[in-house]
mmCIF file of the N, C-alpha and C atoms, coordinates in Angstrom:
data_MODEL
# 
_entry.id   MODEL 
# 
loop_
_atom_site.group_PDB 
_atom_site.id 
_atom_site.type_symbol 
_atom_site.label_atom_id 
_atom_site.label_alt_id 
_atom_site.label_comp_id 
_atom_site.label_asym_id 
_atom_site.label_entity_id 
_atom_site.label_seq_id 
_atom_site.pdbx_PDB_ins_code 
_atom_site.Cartn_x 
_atom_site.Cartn_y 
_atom_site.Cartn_z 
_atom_site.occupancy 
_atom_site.B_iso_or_equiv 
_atom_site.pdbx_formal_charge 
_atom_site.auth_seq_id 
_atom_site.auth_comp_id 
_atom_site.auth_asym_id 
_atom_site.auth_atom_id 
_atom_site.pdbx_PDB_model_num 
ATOM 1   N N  . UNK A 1 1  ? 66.864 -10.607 98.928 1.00 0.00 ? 1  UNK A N  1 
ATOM 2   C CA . UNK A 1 1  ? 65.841 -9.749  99.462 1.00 0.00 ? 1  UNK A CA 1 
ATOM 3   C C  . UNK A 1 1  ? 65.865 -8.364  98.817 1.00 0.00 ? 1  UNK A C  1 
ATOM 4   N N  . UNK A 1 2  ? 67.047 -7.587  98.137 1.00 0.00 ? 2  UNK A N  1 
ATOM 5   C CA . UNK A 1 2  ? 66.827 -6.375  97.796 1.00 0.00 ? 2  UNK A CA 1 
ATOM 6   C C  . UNK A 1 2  ? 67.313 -6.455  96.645 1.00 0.00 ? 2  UNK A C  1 
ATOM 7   N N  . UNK A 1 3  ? 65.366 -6.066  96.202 1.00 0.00 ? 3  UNK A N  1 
ATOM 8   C CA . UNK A 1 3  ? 65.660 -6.363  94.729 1.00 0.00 ? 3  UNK A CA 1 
ATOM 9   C C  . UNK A 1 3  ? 65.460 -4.877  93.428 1.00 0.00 ? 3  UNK A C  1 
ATOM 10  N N  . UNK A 1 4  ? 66.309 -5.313  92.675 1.00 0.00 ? 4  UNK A N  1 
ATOM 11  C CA . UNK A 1 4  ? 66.648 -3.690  91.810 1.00 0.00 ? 4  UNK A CA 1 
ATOM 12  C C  . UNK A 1 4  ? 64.701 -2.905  91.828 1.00 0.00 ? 4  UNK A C  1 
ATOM 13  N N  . UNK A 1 5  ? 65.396 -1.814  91.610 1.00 0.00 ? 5  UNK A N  1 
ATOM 14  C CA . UNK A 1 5  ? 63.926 -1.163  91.407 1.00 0.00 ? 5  UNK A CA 1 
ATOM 15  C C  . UNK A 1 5  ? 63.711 -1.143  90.158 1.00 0.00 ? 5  UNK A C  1 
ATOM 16  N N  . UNK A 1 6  ? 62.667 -1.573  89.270 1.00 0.00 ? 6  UNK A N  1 
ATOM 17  C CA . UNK A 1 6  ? 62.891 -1.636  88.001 1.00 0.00 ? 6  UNK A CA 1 
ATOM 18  C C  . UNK A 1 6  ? 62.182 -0.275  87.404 1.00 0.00 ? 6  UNK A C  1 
ATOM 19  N N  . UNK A 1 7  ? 61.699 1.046   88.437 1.00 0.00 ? 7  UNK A N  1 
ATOM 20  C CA . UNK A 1 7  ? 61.132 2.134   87.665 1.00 0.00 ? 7  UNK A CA 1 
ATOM 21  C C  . UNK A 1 7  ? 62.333 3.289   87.739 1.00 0.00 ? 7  UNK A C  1 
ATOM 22  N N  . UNK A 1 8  ? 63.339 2.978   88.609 1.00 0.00 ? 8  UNK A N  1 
ATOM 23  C CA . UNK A 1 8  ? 64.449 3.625   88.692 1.00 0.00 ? 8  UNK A CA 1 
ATOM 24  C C  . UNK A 1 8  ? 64.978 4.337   87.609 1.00 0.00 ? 8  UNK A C  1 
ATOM 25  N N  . UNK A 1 9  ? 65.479 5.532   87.402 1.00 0.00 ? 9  UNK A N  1 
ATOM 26  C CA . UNK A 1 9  ? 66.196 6.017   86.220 1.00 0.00 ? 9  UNK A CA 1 
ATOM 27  C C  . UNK A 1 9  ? 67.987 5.330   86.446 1.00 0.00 ? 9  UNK A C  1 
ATOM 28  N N  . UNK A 1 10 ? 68.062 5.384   84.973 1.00 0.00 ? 10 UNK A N  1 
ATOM 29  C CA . UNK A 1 10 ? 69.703 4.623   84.970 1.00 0.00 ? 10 UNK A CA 1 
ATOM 30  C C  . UNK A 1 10 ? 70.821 6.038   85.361 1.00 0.00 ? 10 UNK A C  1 
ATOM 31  N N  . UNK A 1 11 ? 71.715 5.918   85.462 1.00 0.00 ? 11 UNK A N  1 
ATOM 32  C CA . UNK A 1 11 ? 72.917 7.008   86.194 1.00 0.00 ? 11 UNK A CA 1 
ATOM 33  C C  . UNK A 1 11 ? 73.346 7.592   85.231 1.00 0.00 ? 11 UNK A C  1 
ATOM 34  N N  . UNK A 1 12 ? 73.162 7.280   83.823 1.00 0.00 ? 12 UNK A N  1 
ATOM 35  C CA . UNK A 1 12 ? 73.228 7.816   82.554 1.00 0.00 ? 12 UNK A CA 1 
ATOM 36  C C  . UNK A 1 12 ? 71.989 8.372   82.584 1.00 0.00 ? 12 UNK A C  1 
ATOM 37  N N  . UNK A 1 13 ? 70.773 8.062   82.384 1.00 0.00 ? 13 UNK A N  1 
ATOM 38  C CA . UNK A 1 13 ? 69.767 9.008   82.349 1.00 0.00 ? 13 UNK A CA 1 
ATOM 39  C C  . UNK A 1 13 ? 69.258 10.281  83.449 1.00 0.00 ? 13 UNK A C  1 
ATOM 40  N N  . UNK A 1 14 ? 69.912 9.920   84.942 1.00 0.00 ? 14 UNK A N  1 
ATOM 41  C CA . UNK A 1 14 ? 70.061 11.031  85.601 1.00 0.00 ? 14 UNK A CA 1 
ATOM 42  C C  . UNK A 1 14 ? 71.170 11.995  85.188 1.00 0.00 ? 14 UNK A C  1 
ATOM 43  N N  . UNK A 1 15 ? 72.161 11.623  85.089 1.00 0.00 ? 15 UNK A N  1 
ATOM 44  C CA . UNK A 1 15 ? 73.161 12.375  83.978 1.00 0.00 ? 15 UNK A CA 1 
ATOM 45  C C  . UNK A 1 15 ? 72.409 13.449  82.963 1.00 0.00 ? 15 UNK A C  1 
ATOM 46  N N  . UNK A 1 16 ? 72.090 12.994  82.188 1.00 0.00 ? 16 UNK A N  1 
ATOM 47  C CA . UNK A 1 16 ? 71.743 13.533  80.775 1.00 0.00 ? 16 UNK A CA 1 
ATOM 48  C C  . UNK A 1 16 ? 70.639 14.548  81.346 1.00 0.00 ? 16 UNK A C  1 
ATOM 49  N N  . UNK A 1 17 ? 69.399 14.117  82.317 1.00 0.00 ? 17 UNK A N  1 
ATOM 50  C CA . UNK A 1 17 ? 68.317 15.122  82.735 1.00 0.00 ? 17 UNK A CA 1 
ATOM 51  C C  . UNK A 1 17 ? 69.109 16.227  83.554 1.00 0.00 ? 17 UNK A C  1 
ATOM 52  N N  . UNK A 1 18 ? 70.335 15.719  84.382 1.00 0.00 ? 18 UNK A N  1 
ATOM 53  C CA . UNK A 1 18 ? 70.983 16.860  85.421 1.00 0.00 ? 18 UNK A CA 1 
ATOM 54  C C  . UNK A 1 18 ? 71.488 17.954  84.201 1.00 0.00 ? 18 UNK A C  1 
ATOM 55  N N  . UNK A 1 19 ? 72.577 17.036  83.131 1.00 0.00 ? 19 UNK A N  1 
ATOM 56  C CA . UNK A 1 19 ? 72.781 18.311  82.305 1.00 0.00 ? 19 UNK A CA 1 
ATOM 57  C C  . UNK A 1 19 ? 71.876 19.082  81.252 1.00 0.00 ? 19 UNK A C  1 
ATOM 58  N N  . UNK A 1 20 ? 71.137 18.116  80.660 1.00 0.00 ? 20 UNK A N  1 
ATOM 59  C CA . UNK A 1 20 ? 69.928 19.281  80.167 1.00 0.00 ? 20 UNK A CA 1 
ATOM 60  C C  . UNK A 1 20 ? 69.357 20.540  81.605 1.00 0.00 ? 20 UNK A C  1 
ATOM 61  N N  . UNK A 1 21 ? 68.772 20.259  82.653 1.00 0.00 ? 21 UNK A N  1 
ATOM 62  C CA . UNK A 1 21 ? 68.047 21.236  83.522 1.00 0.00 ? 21 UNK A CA 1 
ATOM 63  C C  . UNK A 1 21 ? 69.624 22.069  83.776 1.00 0.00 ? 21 UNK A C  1 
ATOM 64  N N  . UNK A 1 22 ? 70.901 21.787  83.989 1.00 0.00 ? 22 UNK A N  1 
ATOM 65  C CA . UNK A 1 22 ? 71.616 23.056  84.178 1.00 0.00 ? 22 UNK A CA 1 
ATOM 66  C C  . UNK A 1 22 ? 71.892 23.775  83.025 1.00 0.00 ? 22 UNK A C  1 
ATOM 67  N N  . UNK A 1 23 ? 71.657 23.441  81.931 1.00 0.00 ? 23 UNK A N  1 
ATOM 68  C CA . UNK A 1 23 ? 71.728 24.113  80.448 1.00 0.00 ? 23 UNK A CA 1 
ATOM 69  C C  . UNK A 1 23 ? 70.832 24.940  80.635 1.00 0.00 ? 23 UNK A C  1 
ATOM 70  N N  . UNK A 1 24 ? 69.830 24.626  80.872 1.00 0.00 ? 24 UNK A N  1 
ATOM 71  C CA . UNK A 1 24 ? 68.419 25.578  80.889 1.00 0.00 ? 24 UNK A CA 1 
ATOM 72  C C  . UNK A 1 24 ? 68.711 26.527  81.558 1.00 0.00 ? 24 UNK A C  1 
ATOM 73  N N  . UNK A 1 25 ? 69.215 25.942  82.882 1.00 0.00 ? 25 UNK A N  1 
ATOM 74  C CA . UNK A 1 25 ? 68.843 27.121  83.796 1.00 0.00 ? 25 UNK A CA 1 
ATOM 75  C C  . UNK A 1 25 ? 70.067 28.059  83.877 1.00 0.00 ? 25 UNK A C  1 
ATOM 76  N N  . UNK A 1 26 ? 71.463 27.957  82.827 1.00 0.00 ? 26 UNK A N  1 
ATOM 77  C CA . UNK A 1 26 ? 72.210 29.000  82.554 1.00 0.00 ? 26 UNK A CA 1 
ATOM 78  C C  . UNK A 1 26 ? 72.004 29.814  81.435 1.00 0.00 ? 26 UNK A C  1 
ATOM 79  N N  . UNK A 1 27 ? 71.023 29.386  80.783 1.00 0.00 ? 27 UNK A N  1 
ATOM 80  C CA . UNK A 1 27 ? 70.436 29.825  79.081 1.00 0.00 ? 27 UNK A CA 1 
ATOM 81  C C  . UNK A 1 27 ? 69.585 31.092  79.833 1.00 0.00 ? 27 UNK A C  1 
ATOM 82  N N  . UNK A 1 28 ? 68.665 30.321  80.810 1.00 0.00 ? 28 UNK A N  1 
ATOM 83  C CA . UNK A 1 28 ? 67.214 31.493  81.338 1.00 0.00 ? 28 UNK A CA 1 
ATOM 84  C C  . UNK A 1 28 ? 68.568 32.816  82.042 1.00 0.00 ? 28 UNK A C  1 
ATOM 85  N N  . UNK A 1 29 ? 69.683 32.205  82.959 1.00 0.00 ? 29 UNK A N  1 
ATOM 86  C CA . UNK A 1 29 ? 70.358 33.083  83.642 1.00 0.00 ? 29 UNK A CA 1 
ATOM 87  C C  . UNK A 1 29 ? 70.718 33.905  82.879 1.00 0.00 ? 29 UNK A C  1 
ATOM 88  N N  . UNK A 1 30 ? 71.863 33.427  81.886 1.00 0.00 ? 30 UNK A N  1 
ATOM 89  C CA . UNK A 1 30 ? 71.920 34.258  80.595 1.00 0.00 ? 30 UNK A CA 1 
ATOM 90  C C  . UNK A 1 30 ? 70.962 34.855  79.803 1.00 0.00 ? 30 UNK A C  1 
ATOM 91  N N  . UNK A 1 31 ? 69.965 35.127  80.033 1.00 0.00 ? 31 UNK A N  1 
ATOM 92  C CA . UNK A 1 31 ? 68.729 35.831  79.506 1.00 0.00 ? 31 UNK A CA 1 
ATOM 93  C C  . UNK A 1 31 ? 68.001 36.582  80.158 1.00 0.00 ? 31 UNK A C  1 
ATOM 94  N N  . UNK A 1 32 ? 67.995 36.723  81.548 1.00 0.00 ? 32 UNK A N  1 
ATOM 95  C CA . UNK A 1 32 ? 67.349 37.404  82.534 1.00 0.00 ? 32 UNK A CA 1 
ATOM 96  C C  . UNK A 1 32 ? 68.337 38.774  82.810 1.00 0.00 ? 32 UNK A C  1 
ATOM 97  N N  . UNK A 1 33 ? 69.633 38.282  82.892 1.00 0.00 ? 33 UNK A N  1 
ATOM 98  C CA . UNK A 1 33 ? 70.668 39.237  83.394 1.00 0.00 ? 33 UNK A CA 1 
ATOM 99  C C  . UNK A 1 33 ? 71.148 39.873  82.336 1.00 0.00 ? 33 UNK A C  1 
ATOM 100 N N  . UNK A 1 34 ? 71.369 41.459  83.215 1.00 0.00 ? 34 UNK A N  1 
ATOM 101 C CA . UNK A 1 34 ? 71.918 42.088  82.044 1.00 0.00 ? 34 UNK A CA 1 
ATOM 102 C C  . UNK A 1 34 ? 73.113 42.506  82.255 1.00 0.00 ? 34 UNK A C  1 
ATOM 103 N N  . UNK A 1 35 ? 73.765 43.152  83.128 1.00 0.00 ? 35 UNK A N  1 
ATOM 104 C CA . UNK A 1 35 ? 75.043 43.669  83.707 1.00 0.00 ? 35 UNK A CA 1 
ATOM 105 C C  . UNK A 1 35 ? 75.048 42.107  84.858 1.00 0.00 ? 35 UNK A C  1 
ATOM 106 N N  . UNK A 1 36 ? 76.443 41.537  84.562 1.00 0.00 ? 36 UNK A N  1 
ATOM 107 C CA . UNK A 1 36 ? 76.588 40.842  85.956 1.00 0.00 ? 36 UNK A CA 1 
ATOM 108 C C  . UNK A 1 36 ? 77.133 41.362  86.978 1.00 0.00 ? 36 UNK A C  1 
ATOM 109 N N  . UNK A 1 37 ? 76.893 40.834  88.025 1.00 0.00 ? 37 UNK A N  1 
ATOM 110 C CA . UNK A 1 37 ? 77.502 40.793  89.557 1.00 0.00 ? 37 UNK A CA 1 
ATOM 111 C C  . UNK A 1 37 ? 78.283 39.834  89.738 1.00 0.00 ? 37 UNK A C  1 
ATOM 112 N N  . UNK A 1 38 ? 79.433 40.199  90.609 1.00 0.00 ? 38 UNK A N  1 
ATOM 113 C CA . UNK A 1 38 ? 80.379 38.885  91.024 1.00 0.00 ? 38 UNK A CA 1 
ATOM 114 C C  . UNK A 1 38 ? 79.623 37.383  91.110 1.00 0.00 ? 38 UNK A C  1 
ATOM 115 N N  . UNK A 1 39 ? 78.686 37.674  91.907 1.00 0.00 ? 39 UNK A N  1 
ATOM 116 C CA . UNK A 1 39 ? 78.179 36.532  92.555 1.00 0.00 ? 39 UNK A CA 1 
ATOM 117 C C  . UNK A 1 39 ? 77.232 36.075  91.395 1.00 0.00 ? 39 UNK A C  1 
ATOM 118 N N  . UNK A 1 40 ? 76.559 36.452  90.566 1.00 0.00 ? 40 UNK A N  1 
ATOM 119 C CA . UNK A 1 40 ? 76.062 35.813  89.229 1.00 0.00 ? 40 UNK A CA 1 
ATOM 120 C C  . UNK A 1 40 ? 77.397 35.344  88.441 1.00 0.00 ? 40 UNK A C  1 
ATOM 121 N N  . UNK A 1 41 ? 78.497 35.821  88.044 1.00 0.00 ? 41 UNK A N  1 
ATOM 122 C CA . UNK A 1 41 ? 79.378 35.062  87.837 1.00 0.00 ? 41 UNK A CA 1 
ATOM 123 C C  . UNK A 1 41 ? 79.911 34.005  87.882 1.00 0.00 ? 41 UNK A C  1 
ATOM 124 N N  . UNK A 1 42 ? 79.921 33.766  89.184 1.00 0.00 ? 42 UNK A N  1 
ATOM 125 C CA . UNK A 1 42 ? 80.744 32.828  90.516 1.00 0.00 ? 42 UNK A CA 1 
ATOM 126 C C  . UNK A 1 42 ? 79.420 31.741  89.777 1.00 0.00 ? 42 UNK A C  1 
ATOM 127 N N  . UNK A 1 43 ? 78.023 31.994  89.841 1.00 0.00 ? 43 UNK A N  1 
ATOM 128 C CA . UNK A 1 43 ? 77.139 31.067  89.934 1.00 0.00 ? 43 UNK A CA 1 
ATOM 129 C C  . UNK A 1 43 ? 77.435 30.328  88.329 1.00 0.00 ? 43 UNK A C  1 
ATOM 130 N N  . UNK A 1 44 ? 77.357 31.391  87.628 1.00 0.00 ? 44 UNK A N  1 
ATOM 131 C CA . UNK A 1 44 ? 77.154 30.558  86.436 1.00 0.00 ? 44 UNK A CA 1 
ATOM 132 C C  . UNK A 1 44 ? 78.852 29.882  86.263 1.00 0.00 ? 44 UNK A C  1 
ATOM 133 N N  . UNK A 1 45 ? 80.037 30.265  86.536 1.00 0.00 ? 45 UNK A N  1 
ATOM 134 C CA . UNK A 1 45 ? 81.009 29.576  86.440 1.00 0.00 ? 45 UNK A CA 1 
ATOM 135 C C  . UNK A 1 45 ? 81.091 28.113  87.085 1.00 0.00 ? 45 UNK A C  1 
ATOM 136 N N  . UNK A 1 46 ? 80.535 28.321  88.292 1.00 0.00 ? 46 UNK A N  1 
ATOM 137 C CA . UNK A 1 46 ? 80.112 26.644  88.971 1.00 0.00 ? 46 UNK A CA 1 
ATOM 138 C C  . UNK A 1 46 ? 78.947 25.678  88.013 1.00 0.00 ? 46 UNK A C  1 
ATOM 139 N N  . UNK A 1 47 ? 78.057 26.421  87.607 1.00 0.00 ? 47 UNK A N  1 
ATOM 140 C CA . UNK A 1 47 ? 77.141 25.301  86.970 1.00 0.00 ? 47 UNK A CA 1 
ATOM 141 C C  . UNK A 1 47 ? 78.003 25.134  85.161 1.00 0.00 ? 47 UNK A C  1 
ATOM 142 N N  . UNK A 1 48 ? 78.545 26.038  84.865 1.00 0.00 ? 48 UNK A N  1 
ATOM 143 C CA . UNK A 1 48 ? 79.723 25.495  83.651 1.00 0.00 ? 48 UNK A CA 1 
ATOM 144 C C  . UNK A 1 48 ? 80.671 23.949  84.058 1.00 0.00 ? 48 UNK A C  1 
ATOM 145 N N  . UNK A 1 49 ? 81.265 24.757  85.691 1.00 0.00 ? 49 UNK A N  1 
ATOM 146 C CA . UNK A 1 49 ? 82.168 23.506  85.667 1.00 0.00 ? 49 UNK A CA 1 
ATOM 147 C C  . UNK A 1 49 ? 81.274 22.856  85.858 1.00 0.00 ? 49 UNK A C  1 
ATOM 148 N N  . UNK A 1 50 ? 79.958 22.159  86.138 1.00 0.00 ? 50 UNK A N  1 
ATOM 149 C CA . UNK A 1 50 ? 79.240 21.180  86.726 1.00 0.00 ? 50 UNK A CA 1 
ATOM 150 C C  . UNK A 1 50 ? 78.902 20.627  85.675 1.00 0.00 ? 50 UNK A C  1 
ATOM 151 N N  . UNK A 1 51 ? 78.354 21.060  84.491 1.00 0.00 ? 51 UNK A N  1 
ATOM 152 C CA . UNK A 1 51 ? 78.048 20.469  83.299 1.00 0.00 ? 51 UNK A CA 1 
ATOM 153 C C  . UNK A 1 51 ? 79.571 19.964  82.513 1.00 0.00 ? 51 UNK A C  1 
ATOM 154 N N  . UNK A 1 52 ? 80.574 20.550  82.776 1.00 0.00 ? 52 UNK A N  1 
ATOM 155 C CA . UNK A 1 52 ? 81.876 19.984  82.564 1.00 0.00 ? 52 UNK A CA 1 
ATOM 156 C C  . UNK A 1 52 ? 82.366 18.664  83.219 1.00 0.00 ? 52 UNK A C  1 
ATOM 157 N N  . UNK A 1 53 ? 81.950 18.248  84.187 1.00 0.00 ? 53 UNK A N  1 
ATOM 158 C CA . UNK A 1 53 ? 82.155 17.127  85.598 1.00 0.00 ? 53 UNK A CA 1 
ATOM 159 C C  . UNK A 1 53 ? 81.382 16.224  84.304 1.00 0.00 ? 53 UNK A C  1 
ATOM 160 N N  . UNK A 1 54 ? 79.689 16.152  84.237 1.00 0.00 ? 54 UNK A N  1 
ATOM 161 C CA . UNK A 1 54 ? 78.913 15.439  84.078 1.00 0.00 ? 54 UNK A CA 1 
ATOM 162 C C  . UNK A 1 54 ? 79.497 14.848  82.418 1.00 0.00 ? 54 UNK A C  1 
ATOM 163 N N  . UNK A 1 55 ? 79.449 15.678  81.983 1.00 0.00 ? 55 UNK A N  1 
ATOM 164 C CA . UNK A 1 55 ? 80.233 15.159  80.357 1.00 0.00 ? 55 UNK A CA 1 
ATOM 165 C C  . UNK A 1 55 ? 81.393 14.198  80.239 1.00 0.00 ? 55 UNK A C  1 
ATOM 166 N N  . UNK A 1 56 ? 82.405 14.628  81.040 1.00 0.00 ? 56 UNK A N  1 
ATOM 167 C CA . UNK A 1 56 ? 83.507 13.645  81.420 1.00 0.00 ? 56 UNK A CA 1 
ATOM 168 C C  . UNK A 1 56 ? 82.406 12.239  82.233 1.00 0.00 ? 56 UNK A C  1 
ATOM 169 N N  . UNK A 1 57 ? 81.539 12.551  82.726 1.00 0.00 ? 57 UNK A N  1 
ATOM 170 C CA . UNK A 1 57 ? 81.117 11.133  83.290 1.00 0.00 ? 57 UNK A CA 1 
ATOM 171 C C  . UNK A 1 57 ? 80.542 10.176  82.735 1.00 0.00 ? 57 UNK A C  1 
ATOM 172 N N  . UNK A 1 58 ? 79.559 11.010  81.725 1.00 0.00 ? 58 UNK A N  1 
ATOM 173 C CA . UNK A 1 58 ? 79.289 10.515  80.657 1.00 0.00 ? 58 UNK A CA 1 
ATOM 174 C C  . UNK A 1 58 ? 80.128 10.144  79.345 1.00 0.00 ? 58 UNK A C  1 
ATOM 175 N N  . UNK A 1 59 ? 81.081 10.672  79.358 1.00 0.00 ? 59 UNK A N  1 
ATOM 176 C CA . UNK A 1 59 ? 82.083 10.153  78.234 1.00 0.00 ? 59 UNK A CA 1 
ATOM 177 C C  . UNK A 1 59 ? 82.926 8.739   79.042 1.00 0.00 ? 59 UNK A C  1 
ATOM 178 N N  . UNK A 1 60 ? 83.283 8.673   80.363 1.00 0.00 ? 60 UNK A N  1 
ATOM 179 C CA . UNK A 1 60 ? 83.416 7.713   80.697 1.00 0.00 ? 60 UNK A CA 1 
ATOM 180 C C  . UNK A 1 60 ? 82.839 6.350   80.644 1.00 0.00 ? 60 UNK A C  1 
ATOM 181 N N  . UNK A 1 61 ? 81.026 6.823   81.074 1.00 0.00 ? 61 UNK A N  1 
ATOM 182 C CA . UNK A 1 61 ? 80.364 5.593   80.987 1.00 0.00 ? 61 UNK A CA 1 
ATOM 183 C C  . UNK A 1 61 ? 79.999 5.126   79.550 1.00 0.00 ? 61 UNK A C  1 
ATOM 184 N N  . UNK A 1 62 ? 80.315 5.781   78.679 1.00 0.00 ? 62 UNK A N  1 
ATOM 185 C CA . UNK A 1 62 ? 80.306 4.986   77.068 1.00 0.00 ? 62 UNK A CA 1 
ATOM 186 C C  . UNK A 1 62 ? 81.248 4.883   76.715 1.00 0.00 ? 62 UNK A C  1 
# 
């Protein structure tokens, strides 16, 4: 009865779109800001490690 969705994105291709859009959106951060604040810090250090997580996941799944 439950059958695959066949328009579904694969967990590798949500992968790859999650880390392209956090690339972006530390490229625009890094481009908007000029002096940081702790808390712009803190932010962009979490979406570093996050694109760090996703690479290891992706180096796993190939």
């Amino acid at each position: 009865m439950n059958s695959a969705i066949q328009n579904s994105p694969s967990r590798t291709e949500t992968l790859k779109a999650r880390k392209t859009h956090l690339s972006a959106l530390l490229k625009l951060m890094g481009s908007r800001w000029g002096k940081s604040t702790a808390i712009q810090n803190l932010t962009a250090n979490a979406i570093k490690a996050e694109l760090s997580l996703i690479d290891q996941k992706l180096k796993h799944r190939s």
